[in-house]
C-alpha positions in Angstrom: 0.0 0.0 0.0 1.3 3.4 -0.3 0.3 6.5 1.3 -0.1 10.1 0.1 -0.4 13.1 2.3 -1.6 16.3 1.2 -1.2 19.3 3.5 -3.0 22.4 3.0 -1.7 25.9 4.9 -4.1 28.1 6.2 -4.8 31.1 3.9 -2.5 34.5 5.0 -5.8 36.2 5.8 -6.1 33.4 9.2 -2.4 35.0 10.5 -1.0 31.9 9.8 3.0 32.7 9.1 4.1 29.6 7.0 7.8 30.7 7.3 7.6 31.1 10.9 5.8 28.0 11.0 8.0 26.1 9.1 11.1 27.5 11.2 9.5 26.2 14.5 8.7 22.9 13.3 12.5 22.6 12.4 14.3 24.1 15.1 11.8 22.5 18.1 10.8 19.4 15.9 12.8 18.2 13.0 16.5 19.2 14.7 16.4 17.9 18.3 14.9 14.6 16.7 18.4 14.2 14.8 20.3 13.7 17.3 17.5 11.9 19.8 15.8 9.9 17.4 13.5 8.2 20.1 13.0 11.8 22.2 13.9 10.1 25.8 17.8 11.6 26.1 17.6 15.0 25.8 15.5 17.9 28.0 13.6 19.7 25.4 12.0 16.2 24.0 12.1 14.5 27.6 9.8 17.5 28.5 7.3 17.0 25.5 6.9 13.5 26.3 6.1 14.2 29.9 3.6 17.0 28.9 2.1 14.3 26.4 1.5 12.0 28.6 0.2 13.6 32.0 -0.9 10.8 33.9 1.8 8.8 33.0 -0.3 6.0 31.3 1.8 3.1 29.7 0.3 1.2 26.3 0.0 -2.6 26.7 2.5 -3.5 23.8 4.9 -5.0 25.9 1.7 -7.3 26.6 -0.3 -7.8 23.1 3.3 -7.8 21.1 6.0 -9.1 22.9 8.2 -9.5 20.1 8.0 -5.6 20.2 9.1 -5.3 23.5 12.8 -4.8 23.0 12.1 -1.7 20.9 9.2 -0.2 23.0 12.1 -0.2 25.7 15.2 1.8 23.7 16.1 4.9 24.1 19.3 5.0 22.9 20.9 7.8 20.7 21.4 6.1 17.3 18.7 4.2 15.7 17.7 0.6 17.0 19.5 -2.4 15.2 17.6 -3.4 12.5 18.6 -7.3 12.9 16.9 -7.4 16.3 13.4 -5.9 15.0 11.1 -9.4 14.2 10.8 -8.4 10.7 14.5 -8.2 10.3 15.5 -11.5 11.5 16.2 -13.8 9.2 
């Protein structure tokens, strides 16, 4: 299957600054994501995961998809190894 997204910016007349916009998104998005790929090492995306998840509630994967549970657990800085996902065993 593939998938298409179309995005649509809001017309000028709303306020909406696209350039502004689009510098945000990379400097407090795209950026810090580089070099913490799974958000849980550095302060800026430790906070935004605390802030999305206020009453610290924890998904059930570890429990409906074990095989997932390795990766639901890392938080390390460089991606995780590809031969230890279940699809990329041999």
């Amino acid at each position: 299957r593939q998938f298409q997204y179309v995005g649509i910016d809001p017309p000028a007349s709303t306020g909406f600054d696209l350039q502004a916009s689009t510098q945000g998104e990379l400097q407090n998005a795209a950026l810090p994501f580089e070099k913490d790929p799974y958000g849980c090492n550095t302060p800026v995306l430790q906070e935004k995961r605390r802030s999305r998840n206020p009453f610290s509630r924890t998904p059930p994967y570890a429990l409906t998809c074990p095989e997932l549970g390795e990766l639901m657990k890392y938080c390390g800085t460089q991606l995780f190894p590809k031969e230890n996902l279940p699809w990329g065993r041999a």
